[in-house]
N, C-alpha and C positions, 0 to 999 in steps of 0.2 A: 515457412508456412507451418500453421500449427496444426498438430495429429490429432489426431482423438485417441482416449487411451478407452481400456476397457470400462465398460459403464454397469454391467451386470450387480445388481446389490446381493450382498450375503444372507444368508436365513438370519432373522435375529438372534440375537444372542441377548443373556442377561446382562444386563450396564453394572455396570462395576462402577461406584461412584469413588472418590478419591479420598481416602484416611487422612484426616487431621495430619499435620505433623507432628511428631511429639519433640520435636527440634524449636513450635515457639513456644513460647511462656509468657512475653511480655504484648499484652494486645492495649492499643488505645480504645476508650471507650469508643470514640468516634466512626472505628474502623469498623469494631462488634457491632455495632448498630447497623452500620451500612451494610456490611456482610450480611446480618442475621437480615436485613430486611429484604435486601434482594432474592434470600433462598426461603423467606416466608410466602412472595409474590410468585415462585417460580413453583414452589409447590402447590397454591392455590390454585394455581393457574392447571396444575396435573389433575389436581382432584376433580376439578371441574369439569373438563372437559376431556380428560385423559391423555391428554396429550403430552411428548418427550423429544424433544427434539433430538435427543441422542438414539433413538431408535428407528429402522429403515422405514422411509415413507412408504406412503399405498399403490404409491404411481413410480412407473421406470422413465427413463430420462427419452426415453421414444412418444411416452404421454405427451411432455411439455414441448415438444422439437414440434411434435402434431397440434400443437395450439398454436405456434406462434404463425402469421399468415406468412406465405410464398413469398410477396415483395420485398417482405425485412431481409430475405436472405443474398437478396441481390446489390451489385454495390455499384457503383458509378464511376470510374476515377476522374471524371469529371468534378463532379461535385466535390468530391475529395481534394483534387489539385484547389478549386476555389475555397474552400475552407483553410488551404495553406495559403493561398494569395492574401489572403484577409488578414490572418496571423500576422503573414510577415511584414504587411503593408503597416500592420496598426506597431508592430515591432520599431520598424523603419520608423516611423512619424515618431513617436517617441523619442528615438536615438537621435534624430535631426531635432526634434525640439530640444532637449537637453544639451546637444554641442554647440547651437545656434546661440547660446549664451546663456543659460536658465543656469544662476549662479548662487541662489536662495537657498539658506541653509532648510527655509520653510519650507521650497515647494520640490527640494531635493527627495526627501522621504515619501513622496506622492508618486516620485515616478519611479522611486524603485519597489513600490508595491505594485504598480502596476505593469510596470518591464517583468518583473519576475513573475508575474501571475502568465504574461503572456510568455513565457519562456516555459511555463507551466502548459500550456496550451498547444506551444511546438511541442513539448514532448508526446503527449498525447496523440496529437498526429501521427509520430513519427513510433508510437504502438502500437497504434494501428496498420500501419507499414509490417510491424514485428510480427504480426498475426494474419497479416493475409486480407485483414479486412480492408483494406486501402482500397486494394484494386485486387483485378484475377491476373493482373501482368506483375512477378517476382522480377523481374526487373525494373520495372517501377516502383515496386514497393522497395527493393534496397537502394535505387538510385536517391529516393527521395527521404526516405530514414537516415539514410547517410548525413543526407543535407541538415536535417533538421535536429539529429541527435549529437553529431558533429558538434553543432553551432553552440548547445548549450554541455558539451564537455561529456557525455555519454558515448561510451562505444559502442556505437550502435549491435554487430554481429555477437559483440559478447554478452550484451544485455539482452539481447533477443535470444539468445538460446537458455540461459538460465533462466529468462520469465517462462518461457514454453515448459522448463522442469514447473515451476510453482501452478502454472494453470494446468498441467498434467497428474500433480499430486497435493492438490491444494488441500486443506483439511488435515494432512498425514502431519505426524508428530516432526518423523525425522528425514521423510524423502520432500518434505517442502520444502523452499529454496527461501521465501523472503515473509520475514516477522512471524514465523512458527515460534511454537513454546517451546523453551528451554527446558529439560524434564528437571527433576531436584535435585539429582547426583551431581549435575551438571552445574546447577546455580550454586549448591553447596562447595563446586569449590572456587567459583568467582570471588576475585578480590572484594574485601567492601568498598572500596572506590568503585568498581567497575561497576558492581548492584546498582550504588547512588547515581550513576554516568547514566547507566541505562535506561533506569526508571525517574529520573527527573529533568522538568523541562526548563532549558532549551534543547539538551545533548539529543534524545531521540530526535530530532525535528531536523538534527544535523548529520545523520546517520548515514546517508545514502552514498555521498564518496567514499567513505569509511569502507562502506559493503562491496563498492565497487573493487577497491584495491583487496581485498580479504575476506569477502563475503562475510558467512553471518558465524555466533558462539555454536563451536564444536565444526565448523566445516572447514577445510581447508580450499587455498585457492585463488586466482585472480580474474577478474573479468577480463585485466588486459594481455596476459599470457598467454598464448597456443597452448601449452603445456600442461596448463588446468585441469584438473582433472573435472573440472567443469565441462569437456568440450569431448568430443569423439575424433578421430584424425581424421577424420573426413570436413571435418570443422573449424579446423585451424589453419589454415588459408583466409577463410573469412573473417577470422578472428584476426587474424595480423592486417587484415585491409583497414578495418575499423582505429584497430588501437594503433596504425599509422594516420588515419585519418582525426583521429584524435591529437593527435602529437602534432601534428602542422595547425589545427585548433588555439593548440600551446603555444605555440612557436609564433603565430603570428600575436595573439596577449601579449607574448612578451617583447614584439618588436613595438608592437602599439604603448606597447609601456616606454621606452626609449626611446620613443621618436616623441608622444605628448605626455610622458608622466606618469607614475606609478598612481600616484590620485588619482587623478582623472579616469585612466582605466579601472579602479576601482569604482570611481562613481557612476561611471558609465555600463560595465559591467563584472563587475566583481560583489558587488552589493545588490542587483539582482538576481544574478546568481544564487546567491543564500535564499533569498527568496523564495525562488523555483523549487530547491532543494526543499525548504521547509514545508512548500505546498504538496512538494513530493511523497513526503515524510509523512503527514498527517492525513492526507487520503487516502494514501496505500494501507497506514495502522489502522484507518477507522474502519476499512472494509474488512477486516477481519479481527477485529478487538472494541469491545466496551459498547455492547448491545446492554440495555436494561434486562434481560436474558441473558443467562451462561450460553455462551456457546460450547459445544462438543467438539474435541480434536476425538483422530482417529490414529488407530496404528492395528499393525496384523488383518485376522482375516474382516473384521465391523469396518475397514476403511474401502470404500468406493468410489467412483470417478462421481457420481450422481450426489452421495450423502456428503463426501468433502467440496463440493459447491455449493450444495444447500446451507453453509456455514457461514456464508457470505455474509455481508451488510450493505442493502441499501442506503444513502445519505443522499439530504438535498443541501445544496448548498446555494441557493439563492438564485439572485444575479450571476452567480459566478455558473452555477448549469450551462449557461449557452456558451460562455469563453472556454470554459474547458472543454466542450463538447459530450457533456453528457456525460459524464464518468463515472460520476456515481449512480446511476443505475448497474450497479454493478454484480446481482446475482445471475442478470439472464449473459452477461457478458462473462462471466468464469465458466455459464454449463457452455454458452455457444461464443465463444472469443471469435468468429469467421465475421458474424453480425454487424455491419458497420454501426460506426456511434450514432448515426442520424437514423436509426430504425429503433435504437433500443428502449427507447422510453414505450412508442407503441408494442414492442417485442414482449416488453416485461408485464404493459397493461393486459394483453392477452391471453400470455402464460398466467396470472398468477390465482384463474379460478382452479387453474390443475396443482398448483403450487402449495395452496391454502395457507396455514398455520405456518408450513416452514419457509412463507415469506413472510418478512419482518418490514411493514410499514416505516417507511423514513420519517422520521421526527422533523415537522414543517419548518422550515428556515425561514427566516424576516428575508431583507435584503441580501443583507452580509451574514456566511454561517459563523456567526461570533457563538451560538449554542454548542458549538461542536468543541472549543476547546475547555468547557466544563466536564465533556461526555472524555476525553482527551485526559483531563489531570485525574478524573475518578479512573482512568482504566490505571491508568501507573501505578496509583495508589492500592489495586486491588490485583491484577493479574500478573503475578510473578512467574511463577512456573507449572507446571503441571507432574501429575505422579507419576513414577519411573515404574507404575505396574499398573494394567489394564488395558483393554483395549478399547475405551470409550470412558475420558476423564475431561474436565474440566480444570481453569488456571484457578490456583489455588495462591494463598495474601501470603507473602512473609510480614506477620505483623514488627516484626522484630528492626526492618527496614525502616517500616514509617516512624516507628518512634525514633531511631536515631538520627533522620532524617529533618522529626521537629525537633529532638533536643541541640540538634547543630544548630537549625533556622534562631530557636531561641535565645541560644549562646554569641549570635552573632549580632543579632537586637541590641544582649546586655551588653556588648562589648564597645556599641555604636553610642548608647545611651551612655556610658561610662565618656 
């Protein structure tokens, strides 16, 4: 079940913005344009109106709790459980349509975008299980997270208590758990392959097993070990349930592979998979990176429970809103993760006259969010790391990355043309 931490905001302090590095030298024109444009819009934006997103808002986080109306906070496990019968049913129909003989190399890539969207969907669920918001019965919520985070290779009690560290210290530079910034010291001494790994797509979109077996740069650790120092000893019973329950996940994959085929289980679920993984990837970064606004990280005493969720980012993502259930309404769901997903869209429309400025309007989605992965290659391109002094900075460009980055891309043209 998830706690509340302390919410209380600090007296302001002066913002300390982030020095140059004097580490780049080589900038693309491309890069200076984009940068200098974004901090021409972000100042206008100050002069105008005075406003800083990096300084304590007007309202305590008791303001917004008292906007939101009484019934968002109540949950159903009802509706809940049906929202998992739908998943799994539309899961199911799928996996039966595609064993039943659907042998098309054309209509093979249609149903692994949409097995893995809905595999996207079971996880959601099964995070809302992580938070309490399911149900008020913790045995329903672990019996049915089990189920669901099991199915798609997640261990469930280890992923559930390290998301509880990230919505506990969301915003903070170094006690956040998942896609915080890397301070300079720290990226200065990343290999340059691992930079280019990082910050170019496909790799981040593949990130999330990776994290799982060894969490994130600079932390030590596993989600599937007792031992972690991710976990409290009171924690590690439930850890070993899961990453048992995990391993029989495994174990039957790989019997399913030897009884019809290492293909087949790949096409069936091993290439969904990736899928899930990459939808995982990209809406967990885009809720916390590559607003048309800098956002503010925090550290020491300018970091609060209230000012590091207000750093959040809402995203619409189309059609896909109702499949995932709602998940990117995602500022009222970091101050109040208890809220189930079928309230939060009215939760966030009511909080946000208390919210004002430091809610950031989602950028409208067509159908499909294909806008998002423009919003997506510009953050890579621009938010590297953050200053190793301050207590309220912004991610700051290694220009020196991108260009090496195009002069590889180029060289690999000439090499093709050649």
């Amino acid at each position: 079940m998830q706690t509340q931490t302390q919410t209380q905001t600090t007296p302001p302090q002066k913002q300390q913005q982030p020095p140059p590095s004097s580490q780049m030298t080589t900038r693309r024109p491309a890069d200076q344009v984009e940068e200098a444009a974004a901090k021409a819009t972000e100042d206008m934006k100050s002069r105008v109106d005075g406003f800083d997103a990096g300084k304590p808002p007007p309202f305590r986080i008791g303001d917004v709790r008292a906007a939101v109306p009484e019934h968002c906070w109540r949950k159903s496990p009802w509706r809940s459980l049906w929202y998992v019968a739908r998943d799994v049913a539309v899961v199911a129909a799928l996996g039966a349509a595609a064993a039943a003989g659907m042998d098309s190399w054309a209509v093979w890539p249609v149903y692994w975008a949409a097995q893995g969207t809905m595999f996207w969907a079971l996880f959601v669920l099964g995070h809302d299980c992580g938070h309490g918001s399911f149900s008020d019965s913790a045995t329903l919520n672990s019996v049915v997270g089990h189920l669901l985070h099991s199915f798609i290779l997640v261990p469930y009690h280890g992923w559930r208590i390290s998301h509880r560290t990230h919505h506990q210290n969301h915003g903070h530079i170094h006690r956040d758990e998942s896609w915080h910034p890397i301070t300079e010291g720290l990226y200065r001494q990343l290999e340059p392959r691992t930079k280019k790994l990082r910050f170019t797509v496909p790799f981040p979109l593949l990130a999330f097993p990776v994290y799982l077996l060894y969490r994130s740069p600079g932390k030590t650790g596993s989600h599937f070990l007792p031992s972690s120092e991710l976990f409290s000893p009171k924690e590690k019973g439930d850890v070993m349930v899961s990453t048992t329950c995990w391993c029989i996940m495994l174990a039957s994959l790989l019997a399913m592979a030897c009884a019809f085929g290492p293909a087949q289980v790949l096409k069936m679920y091993g290439l969904p998979y990736l899928v899930f993984v990459m939808w995982l990837d990209l809406v967990t970064y885009l809720h916390h990176h590559g607003h048309q606004e800098r956002l503010p990280w925090y550290r020491g005493e300018e970091w609060s429970y209230l000012r590091g969720g207000l750093t959040t980012v809402d995203r619409d993502y189309g059609w896909i809103n109702n499949i995932h259930h709602d998940i990117g309404t995602h500022v009222i769901h970091h101050l109040f993760p208890q809220i189930p997903h079928y309230h939060l869209v009215e939760a966030t429309k009511a909080a946000k006259p208390v919210l004002g400025r430091y809610y950031r309007e989602p950028q409208k989605s067509g159908p499909l969010p294909l806008h998002l992965l423009g919003v997506l290659l510009r953050s890579l391109r621009v938010d590297h790391f953050v200053s190793d002094h301050g207590d309220v900075v912004y991610y700051q460009t290694d220009h020196d990355l991108n260009t090496s980055t195009a002069h590889g891309w180029a060289a690999q043209n000439h090499h093709k043309q050649k």
